[in-house]
VOGU-3710 file (C-alpha; in Angstrom, 3 decimals, decimal comma):
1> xxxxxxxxxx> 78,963/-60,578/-36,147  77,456/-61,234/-39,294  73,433/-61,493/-40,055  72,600/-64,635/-42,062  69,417/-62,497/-42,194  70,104/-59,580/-43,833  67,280/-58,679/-46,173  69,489/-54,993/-46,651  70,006/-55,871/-50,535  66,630/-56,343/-51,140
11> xxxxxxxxxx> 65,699/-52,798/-49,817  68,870/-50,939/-51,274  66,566/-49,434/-54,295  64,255/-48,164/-51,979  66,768/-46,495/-49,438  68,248/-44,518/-52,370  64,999/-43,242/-53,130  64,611/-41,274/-56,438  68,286/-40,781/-56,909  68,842/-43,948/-59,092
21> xxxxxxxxxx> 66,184/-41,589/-62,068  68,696/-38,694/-62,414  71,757/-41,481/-62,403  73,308/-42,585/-65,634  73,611/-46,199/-64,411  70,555/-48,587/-65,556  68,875/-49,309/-62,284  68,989/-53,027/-62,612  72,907/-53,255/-64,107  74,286/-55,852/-61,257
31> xxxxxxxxxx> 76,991/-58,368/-62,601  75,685/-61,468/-63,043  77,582/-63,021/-60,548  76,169/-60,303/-58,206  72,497/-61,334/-59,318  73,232/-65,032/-58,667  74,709/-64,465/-55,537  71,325/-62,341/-54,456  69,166/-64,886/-55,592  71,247/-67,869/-53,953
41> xxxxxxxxxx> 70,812/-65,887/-50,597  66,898/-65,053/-51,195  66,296/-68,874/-51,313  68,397/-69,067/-48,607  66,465/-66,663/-46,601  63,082/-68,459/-47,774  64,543/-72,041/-46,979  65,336/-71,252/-43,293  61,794/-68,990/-42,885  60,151/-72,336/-43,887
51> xxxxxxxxxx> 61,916/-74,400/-41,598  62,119/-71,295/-38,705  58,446/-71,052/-39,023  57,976/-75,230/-38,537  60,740/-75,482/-35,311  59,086/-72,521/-33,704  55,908/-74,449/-33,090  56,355/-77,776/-31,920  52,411/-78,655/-31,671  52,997/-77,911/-35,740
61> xxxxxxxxxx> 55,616/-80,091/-36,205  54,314/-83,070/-33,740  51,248/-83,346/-36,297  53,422/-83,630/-39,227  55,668/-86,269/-37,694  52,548/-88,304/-36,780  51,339/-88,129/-39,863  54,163/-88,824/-41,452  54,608/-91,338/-39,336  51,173/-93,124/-40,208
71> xxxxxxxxxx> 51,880/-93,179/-44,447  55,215/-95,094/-43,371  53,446/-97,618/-41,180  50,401/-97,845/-43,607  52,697/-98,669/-46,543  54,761/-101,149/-44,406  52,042/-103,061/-43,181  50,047/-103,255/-46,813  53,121/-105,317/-48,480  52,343/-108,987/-48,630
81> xxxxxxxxxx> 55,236/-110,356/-46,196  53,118/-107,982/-43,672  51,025/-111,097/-43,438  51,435/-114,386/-42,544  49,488/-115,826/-45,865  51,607/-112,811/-47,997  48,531/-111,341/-49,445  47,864/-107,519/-49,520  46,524/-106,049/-46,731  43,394/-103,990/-48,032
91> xxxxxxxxxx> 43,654/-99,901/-46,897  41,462/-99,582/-44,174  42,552/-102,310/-42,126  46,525/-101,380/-42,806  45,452/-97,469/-41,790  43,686/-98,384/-38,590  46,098/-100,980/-37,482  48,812/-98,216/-38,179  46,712/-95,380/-36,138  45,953/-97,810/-33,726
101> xxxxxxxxxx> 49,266/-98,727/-33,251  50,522/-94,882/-33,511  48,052/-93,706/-31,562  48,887/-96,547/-28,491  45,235/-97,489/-28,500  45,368/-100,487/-29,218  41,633/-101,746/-30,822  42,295/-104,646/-33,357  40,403/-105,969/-35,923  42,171/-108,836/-36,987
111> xxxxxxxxxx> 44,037/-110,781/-34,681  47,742/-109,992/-34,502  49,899/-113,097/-34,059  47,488/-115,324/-36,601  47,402/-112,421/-39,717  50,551/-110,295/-39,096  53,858/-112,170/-39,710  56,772/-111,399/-36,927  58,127/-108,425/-39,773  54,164/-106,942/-39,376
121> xxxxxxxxxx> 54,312/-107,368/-35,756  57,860/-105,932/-35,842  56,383/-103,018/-37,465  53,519/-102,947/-35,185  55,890/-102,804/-32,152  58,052/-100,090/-32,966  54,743/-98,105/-34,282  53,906/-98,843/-30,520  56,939/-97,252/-29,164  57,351/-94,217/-31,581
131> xxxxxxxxxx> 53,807/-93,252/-30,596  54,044/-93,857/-26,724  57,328/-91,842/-26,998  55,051/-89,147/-27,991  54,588/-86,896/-30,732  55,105/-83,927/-29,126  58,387/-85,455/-27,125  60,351/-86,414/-30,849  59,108/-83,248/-32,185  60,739/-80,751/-29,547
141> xxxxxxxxxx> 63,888/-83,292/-30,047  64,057/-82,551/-33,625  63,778/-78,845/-33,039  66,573/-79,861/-30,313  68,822/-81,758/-32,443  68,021/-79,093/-35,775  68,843/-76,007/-33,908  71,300/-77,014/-31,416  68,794/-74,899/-29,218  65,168/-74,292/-28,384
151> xxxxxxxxxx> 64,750/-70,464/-28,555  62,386/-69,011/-25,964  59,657/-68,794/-27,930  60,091/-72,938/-28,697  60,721/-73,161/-25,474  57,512/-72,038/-24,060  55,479/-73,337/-26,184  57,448/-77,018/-25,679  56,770/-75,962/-22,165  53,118/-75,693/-22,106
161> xxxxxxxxxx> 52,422/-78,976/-24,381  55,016/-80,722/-22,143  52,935/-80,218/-18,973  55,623/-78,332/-17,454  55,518/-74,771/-16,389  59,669/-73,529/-15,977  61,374/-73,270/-18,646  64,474/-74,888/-17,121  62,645/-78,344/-16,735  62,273/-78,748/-20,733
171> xxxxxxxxxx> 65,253/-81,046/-20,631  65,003/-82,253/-17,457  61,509/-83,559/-19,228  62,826/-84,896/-22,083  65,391/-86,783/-20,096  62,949/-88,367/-18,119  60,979/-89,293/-20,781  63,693/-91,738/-22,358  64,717/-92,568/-18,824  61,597/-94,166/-17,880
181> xxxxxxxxxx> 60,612/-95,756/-20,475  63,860/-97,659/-20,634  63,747/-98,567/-16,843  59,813/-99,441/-17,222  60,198/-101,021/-19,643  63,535/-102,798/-19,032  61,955/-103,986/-15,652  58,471/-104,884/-16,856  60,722/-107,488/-19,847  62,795/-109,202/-16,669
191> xxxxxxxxxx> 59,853/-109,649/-14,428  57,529/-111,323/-17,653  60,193/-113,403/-18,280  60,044/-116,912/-15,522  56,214/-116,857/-15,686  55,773/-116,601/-19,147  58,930/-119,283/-19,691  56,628/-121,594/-17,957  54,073/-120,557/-19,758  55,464/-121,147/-23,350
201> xxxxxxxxxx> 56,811/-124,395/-21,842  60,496/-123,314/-22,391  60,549/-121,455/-25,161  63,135/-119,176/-25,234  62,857/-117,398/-28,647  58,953/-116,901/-28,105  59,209/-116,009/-24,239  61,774/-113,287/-25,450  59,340/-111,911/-27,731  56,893/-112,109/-25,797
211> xxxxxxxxxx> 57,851/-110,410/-22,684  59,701/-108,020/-25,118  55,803/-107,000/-27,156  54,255/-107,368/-23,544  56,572/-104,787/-21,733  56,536/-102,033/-24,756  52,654/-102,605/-25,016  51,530/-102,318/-21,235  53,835/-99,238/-20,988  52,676/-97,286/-23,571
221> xxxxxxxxxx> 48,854/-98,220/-22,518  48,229/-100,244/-25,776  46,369/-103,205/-26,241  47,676/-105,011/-29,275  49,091/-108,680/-27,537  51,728/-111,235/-29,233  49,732/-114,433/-28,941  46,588/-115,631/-30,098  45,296/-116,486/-27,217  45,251/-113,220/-25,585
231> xxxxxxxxxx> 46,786/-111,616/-21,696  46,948/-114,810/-19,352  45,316/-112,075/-16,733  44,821/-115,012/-14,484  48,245/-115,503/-13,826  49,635/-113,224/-11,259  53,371/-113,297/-12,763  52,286/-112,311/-16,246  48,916/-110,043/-14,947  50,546/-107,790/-12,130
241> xxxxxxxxxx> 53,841/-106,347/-13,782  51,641/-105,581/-16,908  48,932/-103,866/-14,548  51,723/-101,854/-12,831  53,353/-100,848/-16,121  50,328/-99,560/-17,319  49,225/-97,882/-14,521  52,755/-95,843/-14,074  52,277/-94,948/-17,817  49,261/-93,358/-17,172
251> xxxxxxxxxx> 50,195/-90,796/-14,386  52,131/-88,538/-17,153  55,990/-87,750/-17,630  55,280/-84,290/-15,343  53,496/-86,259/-12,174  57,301/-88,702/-12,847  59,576/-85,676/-13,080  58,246/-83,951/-9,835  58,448/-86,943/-7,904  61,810/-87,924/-8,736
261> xxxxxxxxxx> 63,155/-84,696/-8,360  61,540/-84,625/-5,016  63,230/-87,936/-4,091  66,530/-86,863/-4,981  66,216/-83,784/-2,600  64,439/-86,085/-0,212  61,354/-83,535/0,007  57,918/-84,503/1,671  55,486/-84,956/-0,450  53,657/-81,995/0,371
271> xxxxxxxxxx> 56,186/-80,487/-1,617  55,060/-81,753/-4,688  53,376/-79,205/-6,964  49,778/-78,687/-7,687  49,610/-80,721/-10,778  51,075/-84,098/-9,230  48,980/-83,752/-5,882  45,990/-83,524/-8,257  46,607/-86,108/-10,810  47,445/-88,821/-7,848
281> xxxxxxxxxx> 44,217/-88,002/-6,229  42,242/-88,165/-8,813  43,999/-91,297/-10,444  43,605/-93,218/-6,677  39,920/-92,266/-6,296  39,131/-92,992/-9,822  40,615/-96,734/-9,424  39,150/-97,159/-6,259  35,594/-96,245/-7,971  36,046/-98,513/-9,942
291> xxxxxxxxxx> 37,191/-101,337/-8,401  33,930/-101,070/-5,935  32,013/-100,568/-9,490  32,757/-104,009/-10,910  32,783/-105,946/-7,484  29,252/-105,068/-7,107  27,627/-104,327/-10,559  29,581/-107,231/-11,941  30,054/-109,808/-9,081  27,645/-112,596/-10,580
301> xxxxxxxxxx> 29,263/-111,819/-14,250  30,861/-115,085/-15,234  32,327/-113,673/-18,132  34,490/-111,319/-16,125  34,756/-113,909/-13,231  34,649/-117,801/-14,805  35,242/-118,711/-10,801  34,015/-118,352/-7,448  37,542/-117,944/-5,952  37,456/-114,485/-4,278
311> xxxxxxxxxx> 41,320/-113,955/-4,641  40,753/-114,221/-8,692  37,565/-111,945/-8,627  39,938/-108,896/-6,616  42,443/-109,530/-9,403  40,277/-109,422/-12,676  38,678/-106,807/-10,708  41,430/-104,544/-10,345  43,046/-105,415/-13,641  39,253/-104,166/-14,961
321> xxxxxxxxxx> 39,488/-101,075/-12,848  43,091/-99,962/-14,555  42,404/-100,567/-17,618  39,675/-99,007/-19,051  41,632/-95,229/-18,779  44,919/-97,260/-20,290  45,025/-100,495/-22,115  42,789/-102,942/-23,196  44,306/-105,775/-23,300  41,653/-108,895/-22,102
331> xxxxxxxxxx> 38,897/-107,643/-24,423  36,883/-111,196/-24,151  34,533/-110,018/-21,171  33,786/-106,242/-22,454  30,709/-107,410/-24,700  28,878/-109,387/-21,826  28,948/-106,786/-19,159  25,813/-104,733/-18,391  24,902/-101,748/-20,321  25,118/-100,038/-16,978
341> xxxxxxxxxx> 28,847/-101,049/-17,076  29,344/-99,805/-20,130  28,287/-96,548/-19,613  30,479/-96,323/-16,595  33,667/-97,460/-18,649  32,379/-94,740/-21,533  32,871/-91,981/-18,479  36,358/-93,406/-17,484  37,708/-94,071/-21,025  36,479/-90,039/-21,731
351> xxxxxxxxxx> 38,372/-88,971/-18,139  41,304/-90,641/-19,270  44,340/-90,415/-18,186  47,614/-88,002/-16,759  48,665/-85,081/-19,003  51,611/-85,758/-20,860  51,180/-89,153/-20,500  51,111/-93,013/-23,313  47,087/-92,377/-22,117  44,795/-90,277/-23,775
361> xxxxxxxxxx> 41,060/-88,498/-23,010  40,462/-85,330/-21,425  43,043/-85,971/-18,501  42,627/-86,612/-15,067  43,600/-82,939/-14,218  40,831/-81,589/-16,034  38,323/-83,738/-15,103  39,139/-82,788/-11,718  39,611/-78,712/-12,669  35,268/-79,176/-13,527
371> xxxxxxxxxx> 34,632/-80,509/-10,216  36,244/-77,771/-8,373  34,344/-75,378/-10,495  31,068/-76,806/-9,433  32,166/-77,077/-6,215  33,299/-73,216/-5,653  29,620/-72,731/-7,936  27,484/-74,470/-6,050  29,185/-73,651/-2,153  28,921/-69,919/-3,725
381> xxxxxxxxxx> 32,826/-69,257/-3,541  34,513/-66,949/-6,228  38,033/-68,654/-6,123  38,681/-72,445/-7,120  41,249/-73,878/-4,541  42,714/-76,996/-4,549  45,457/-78,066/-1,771  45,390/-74,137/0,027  46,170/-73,113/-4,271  44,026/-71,002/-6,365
391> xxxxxxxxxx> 43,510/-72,440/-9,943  44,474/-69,352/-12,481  41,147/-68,152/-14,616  43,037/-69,691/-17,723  43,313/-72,715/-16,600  39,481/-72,994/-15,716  38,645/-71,735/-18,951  40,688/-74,573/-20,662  39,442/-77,224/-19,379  36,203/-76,616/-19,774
401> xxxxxxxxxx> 36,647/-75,479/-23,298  38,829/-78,912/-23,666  35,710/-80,909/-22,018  33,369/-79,354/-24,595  35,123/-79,931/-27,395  35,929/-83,370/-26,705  32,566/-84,018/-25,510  31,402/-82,942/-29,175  33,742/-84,648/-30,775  32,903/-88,065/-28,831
411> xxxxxxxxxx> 29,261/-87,479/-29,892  29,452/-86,852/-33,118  31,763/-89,674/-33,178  29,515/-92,115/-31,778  26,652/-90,568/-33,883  28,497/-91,277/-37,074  29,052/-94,569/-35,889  24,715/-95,286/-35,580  24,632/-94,604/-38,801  27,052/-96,649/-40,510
421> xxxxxxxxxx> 26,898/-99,966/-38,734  23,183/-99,701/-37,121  24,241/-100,043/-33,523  22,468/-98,850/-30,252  23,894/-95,270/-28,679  25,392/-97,062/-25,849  27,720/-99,371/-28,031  28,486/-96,835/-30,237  29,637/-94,252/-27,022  31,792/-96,769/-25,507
431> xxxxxxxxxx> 33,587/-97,435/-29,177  34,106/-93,555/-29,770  34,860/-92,962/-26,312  37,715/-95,668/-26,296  39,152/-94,261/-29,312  39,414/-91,299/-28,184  41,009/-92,161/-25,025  43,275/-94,805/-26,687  41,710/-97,017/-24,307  41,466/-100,106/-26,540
441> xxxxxxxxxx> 38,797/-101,907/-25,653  36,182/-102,944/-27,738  32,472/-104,547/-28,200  32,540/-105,537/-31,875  31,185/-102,535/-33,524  34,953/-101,982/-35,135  34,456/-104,197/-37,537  37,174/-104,747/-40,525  34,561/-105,182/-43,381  33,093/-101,847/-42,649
451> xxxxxxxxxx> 35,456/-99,288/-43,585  33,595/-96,504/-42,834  33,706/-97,271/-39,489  36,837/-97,294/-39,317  38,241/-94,437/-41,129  35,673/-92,460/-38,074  37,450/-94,269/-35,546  40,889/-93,644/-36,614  39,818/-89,999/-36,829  38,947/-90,389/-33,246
461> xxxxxxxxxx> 42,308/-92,084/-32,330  43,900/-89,418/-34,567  42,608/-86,507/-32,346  43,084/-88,522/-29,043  46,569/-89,012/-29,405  47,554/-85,408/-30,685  45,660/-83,836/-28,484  43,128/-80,468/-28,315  45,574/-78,503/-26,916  48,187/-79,696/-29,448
471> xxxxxxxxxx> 45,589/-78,904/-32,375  44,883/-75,495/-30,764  48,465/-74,273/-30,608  49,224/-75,251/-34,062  46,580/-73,598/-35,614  46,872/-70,713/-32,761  47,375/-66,988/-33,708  48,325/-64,330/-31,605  45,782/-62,503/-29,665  44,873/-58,997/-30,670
481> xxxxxxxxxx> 43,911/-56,641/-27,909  39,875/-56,171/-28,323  39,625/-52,045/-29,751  36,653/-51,801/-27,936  35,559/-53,474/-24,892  31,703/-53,641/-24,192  29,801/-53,084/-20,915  28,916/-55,820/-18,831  25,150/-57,314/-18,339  24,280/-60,487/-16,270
491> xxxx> 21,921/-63,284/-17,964  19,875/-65,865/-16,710  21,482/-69,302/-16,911  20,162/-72,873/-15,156
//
């Protein structure tokens, strides 16, 4: 079998050694043909290092389709029929809308069905859906689709970003992926349709669109909306199969995989793995928290609940209690709640969502990886054990290193933010911390005419979306053993 590899020719001088000096040939008299032919394959050879060295890596190649990705939206959305007055978009507001967008967080600062025209909200919707696809999910398909196969090495590391451990379940993964977000979103579209027919008072072109934006949006966890006036959270046909679409986008395409596979065998759930037992838990507790949160902190807040009617309070309730680690959609109460409030959403915007998943922050599974620690710390226990399983070292040592860095990064973030628009700490937390979750919401410090507050806020959104852990594996190199390893000694810490 032939090696479309061969590098031989390049090395023939030097396997002859000295005997080319005592030859009468010249030692570079090659036909010119033969010279052409050489060179032909050493570009070759180069081309398909080049484009070895990108499919190899998927975290790599996931960045460059994103940003890819956000030039083509930018430049789409600054050309005048963008708009519905066709004037040019100015470059900050086109970038954030398209990292926003990208990014499925979802924070707007201009409203989207009075300045975009339907060809910039076309272009906002499918920005929607290439980013809630996921970066890393197109990029291992166009390592699929380029080399007809995903080596083991591309395999592994797909493997790792994917949120799956086997090998085997790469595809399985991928074809999950498409699978539900055509049935989500197929089924979210048919049940917005009678309510909001009503709604739009029959009709049909705008209820078509509408449920169409509605059911890619609350999927993919973003909070851009068709209509000026905003999510009609008070009724129950429009407000419930948005909350459930978000709230299955947030549990993560692994926690989706491992329970349908464990339908189709018809296993107990006790057979689900680690990683779905503790993303579930977390997720329910989480949601419960909050729910109790706002019913108490915020029961008197008539901004949140305009009525005394308990039914609507355990609805805007619960819509509040999903949506600050997904989409924020119904933005209008998030300036008037309590500071108090908004330190709690900062914490549940930062916790996020499922790995793998149209959500974004540090991810339910490793906010839940740090409390075990500091439970097996402080009860004095050397293993951490979750469900009768003992977390590996590595993973314990990721997501804390992931929580650090994250933390930073929100802090600086929300730092940067003091300084260029003058607001207090807590503001300027919740902003950072919703864009990097992707969690959309807002209290007005985004602000269109400052664009220095945005470009830090699409940085946030930028990192959110791809990831740490896709940032650390594309810039990863292997590890060397250590030559020397040095004793041991204890310190002091607390």
């Amino acid at each position: 079998m032939s090696n479309d590899f061969d590098e031989s020719f390049l090395n023939k001088q030097d396997s002859t050694g000295l005997s080319w000096w005592f030859s009468n040939d010249e030692p570079n008299s090659k036909s010119k043909v033969q010279v052409k032919r050489e060179a032909r394959s050493a570009r070759r050879i180069r081309r398909i290092g080049l484009t070895d060295r990108l499919l190899s890596h998927p975290g790599r190649l996931s960045i460059l389709y994103f940003l890819v990705l956000i030039v083509i939206v930018t430049l789409l959305l600054l050309l005048p029929f963008s708009t519905h007055d066709w004037v040019f978009t100015n470059f900050p507001v086109a970038f954030f809308t398209a990292v926003s967008a990208l990014s499925t967080c979802g924070i707007p600062v201009v409203n989207t069905a009075q300045y975009w025209s339907m060809f910039g909200q076309v272009v906002i919707l499918f920005s929607i859906q290439f980013g809630g696809l996921g970066v890393m999910t197109f990029a291992s398909m166009v390592a699929l689709g380029a080399s007809r196969r995903l080596k083991v090495s591309q395999r592994m590391l797909t493997a790792s970003e994917l949120g799956t451990t086997k090998l085997s379940e790469i595809k399985s993964v991928l074809s999950v992926v498409f699978a539900t977000f055509a049935i989500a979103e197929s089924l979210t579209f048919a049940l917005l349709l009678p309510e909001l027919f009503r709604v739009n008072r029959g009709q049909i072109g705008r209820t078509l669109w509408q449920a169409l934006f509605y059911a890619v949006s609350a999927y993919n966890n973003t909070g851009f909306t068709p209509d000026a006036t905003g999510l009609h959270i008070n009724r129950w046909g429009v407000g419930l199969p948005i909350l459930l679409s978000a709230f299955v986008g947030t549990l993560g395409f692994p926690v989706v995989l491992n329970v349908v596979q464990c339908a189709r065998k018809r296993l107990h759930p006790k057979r689900w793995t680690l990683h779905t037992k503790l993303t579930l838990t977390t997720t329910g507790l989480l949601v419960l928290a909050s729910l109790v949160w706002f019913l108490l902190v915020e029961w008197g807040n008539t901004a949140l609940f305009p009525a005394d009617d308990p039914s609507m309070k355990l609805r805007r309730a619960l819509s509040a209690a999903v949506m600050p680690r997904s989409a924020g959609f119904d933005i209008s109460w998030v300036p008037e709640v309590s500071n108090e409030t908004k330190a709690f959403m900062s914490m549940l915007m930062f916790i996020g969502a499922g790995s793998s998943s149209t959500a974004g922050g540090i991810r339910v599974t490793t906010f839940a990886v740090i409390v075990l620690i500091c439970a097996a710390s402080f009860t004095g226990h050397r293993d951490v054990t979750a469900f009768h399983r003992r977390l590996p070292r590595r993973i314990q040592m990721t997501a804390v290193s992931v929580t650090t860095a994250c933390f930073f990064l929100v802090f600086v973030g929300a730092v940067s933010l003091m300084f260029v628009t003058g607001c207090n700490f807590v503001d300027a937390m919740f902003e950072a911390c919703s864009a990097f979750s992707l969690g959309g919401y807002s209290v007005g410090v985004a602000n269109a005419g400052n664009p220095a507050c945005l470009f830090i806020l699409a940085a946030e959104m930028i990192v959110g979306r791809l990831g740490p852990l896709t940032i650390a594996y594309s810039i990863s190199r292997p590890m060397a053993p250590e030559p020397i390893r040095y004793p041991q000694e204890n310190i002091i810490v607390g």
